[in-house]
N, C-alpha and C positions, 0 to 999 in steps of 0.2 A: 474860545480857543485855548485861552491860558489853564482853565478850569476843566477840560479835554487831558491836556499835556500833564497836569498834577496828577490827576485819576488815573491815566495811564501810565506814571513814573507808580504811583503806589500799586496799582496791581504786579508792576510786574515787579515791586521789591515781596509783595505779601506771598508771590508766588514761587521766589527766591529761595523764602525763608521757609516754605511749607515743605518741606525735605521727606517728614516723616511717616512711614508705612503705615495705615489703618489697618486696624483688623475687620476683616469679612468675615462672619461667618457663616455654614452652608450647612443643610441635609438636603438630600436628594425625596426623604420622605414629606408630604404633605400630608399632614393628618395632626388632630387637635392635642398629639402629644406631642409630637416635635416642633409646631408652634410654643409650647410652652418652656420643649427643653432650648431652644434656641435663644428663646428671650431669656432664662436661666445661663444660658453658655456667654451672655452679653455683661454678667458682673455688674449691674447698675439696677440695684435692687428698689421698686417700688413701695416696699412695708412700710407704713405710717403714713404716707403721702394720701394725695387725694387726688386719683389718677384720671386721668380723660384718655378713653381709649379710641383716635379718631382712625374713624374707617370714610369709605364712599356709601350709603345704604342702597346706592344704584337706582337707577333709574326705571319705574315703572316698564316691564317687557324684556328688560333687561336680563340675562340669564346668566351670564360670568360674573357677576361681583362676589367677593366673601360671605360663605356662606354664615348665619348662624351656628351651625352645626361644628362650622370648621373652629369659630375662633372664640364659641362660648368659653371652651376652659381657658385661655389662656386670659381673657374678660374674668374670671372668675378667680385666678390664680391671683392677680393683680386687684380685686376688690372694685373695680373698674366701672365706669362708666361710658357708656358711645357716648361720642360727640361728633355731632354735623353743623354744620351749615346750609341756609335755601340757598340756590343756583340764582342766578341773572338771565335763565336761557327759557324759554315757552318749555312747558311739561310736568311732570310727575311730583316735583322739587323744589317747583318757585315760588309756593307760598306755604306757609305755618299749616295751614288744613292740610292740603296735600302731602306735603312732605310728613306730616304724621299720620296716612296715611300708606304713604308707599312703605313706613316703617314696620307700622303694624301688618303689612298685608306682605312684607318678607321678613317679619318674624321676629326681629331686633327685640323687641319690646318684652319678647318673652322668654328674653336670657339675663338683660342686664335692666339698669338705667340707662334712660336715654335723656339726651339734651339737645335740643338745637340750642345750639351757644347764640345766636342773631334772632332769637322769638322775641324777645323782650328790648330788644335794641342792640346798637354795637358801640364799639370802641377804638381810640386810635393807638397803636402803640409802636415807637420808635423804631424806625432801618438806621442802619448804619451806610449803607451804598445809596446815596441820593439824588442818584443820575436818573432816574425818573420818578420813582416816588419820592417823596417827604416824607413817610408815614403808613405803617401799614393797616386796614382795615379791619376785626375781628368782631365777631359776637361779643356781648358783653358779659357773657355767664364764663366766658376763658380766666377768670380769676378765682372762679370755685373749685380752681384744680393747681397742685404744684408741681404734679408730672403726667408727663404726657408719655404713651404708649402711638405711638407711628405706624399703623399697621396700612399697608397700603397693597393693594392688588397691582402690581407687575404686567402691564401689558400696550399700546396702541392708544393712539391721543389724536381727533382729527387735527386739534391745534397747537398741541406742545409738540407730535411727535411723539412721544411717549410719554406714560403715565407714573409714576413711582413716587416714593418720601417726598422726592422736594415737591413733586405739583401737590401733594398730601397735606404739606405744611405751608404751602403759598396760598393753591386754590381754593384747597378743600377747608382749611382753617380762617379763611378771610370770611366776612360774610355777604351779603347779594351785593349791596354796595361797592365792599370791597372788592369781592372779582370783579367787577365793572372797574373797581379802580387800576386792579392790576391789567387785566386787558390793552386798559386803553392807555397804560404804560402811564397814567397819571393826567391825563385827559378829562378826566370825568369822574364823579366818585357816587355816582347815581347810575343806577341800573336804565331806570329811562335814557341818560343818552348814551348805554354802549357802543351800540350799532351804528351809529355815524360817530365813534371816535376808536374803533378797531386802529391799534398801533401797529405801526413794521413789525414786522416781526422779531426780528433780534430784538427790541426793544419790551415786548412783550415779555421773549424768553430772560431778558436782565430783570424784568420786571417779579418775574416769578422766583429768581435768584434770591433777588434783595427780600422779600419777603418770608423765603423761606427761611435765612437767617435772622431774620426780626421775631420767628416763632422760635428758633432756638434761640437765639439770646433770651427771649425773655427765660425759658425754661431753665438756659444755663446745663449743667450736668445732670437733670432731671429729666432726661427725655432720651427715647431709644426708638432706632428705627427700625422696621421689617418691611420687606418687600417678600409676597407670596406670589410664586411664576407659574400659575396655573389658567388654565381658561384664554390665555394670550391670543386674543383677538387683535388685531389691527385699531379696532375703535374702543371707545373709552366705556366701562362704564356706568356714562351721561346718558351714553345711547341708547334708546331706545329700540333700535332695529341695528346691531352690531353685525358687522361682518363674520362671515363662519372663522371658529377657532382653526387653523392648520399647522399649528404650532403643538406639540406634546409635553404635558405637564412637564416641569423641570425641577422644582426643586424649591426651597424659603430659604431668602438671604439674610442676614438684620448687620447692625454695625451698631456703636455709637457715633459713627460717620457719616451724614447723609450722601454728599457727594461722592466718596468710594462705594458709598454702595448702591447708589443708582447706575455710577461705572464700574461695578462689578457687573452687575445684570444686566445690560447695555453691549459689554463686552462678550459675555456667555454668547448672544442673542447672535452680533456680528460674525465672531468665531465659529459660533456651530455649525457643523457640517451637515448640510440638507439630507435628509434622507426620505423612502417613501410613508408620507403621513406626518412630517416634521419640516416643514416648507417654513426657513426663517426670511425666505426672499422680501414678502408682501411686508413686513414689520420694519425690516432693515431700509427699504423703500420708503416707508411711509416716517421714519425717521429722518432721513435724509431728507427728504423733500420738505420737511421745515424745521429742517438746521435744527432738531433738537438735541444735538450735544453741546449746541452751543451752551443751552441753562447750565448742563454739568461746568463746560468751562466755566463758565461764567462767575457759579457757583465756590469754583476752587480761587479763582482770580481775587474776589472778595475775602476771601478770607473763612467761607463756612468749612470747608473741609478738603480732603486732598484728594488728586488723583489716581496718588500710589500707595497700594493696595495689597495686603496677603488675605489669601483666601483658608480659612481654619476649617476644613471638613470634619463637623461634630459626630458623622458615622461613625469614624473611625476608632 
């Protein structure tokens, strides 16, 4: 209880003190030049580093994820490397074969380097919020790189809620292990017993929080995030058989703020006015009903980033 009451006197002093505007930035274009001018419009230059460009590769059947096509140059501009990790989940993903296979057979492989960061084993590296983890879980080839590129697909999550940077840098950066670890809110750190230690939920969505700022701390000021709002399905994807898109392309946000910018795109989502062939009902729905703004809270309570926000429209 005592250990409750400190954690909750420090967020809400951490939350006090987070006062300050992030910059969002925005085009309305999605296309492989204004992915690059936007990561340019973000003034956190990758030259000389040694960059890990982590995307989702998607899930075999999958037809929404980031295209090759779309994010080669901006991969290319940065000198870049993909990086993944396998899943914890039955499918296209879960093992070294497979997952260099789903790669090769959506194309990855024949724009950049690729890496599953967890082929070769993983590694643990320090949280700061250690209300359910101790420790986050990662591939162990995550030190062949000193900046990371966050490029994340924008859309529907059957279990966060929604998908963007932070589950990019929680889920998608942890390795098979590790999402079993974060899932099960610290439960488990073996993929065999995820399923009988599935945590509450808010505890999952804290769990993904702490994580996410355990990859940027490591990274420090060497890491940039994008969120691309295209293809916004309801489901992740992970999925293999995703719900029809009903949502219409919108636009690529980035920040060096993960939290303001998962609640920039979040808010667009809420805000938008329905119209015919742009239906944000099903999303907005599908958020709510597992409390995924809590992560964003969450997210800002520790200390990763804020959730007051200017939005810099790069059209203009």
């Amino acid at each position: 209880m005592k250990r409750n009451l400190l954690f909750t006197l420090a967020i809400a002093l951490i939350s006090t003190m987070a006062t300050a505007q992030s910059k969002v930035y925005m085009t309305r274009e999605i296309t492989p030049e204004s992915l690059v001018k936007i990561y340019k419009a973000l003034g956190r230059n990758a030259d000389g580093h040694r960059v890990a460009v982590k995307i989702s590769t998607g899930e075999g059947g999958n037809p929404n994820y980031l295209k090759p096509e779309l994010i080669g140059a901006l991969v290319d501009t940065v000198r870049g490397t993909i990086v993944e990790c396998n899943t914890a989940y039955d499918g296209s993903r879960n093992s070294v074969a497979a997952h260099w296979a789903t790669i090769h057979d959506h194309g990855f492989d024949a724009i950049a380097p690729v890496d599953l960061m967890d082929e070769e084993g993983q590694m643990k590296i320090p949280v700061r919020d250690k209300r359910h983890i101790k420790y986050d879980i990662v591939g162990d080839h995550l030190p062949r790189y000193d900046f990371m590129v966050n490029l994340a697909h924008f859309k529907g999550h059957a279990m966060g809620g929604y998908g963007g940077v932070l589950k990019n840098a929680s889920i998608g950066v942890a390795s098979a292990d590790g999402k079993a670890y974060i899932h099960s809110a610290g439960k488990t750190d073996q993929v065999e017993g995820l399923w009988d230690n599935i945590a509450e939920q808010d505890k999952f969505l804290e769990s993904m929080a702490s994580a996410a700022q355990a990859v940027d701390d490591y990274f420090g000021d060497n890491i940039v995030y994008i969120n691309v709002m295209n293809n916004m399905s309801v489901d992740c994807d992970c999925d293999a058989h995703p719900s029809e898109v009903l949502l219409k392309d919108y636009g690529i946000l980035a920040s060096t703020d993960p939290v303001a910018l998962d609640k920039a795109c979040v808010d667009i989502i809420f805000n938008m006015k329905a119209t015919e062939g742009n239906d944000n009902a099903p999303l907005i729905e599908r958020i709510n009903s597992r409390h995924g703004l809590h992560t964003i809270d969450h997210a800002a309570a520790i200390g990763l980033g804020s959730l007051d926000y200017e939005i810099i429209d790069i059209d203009k």
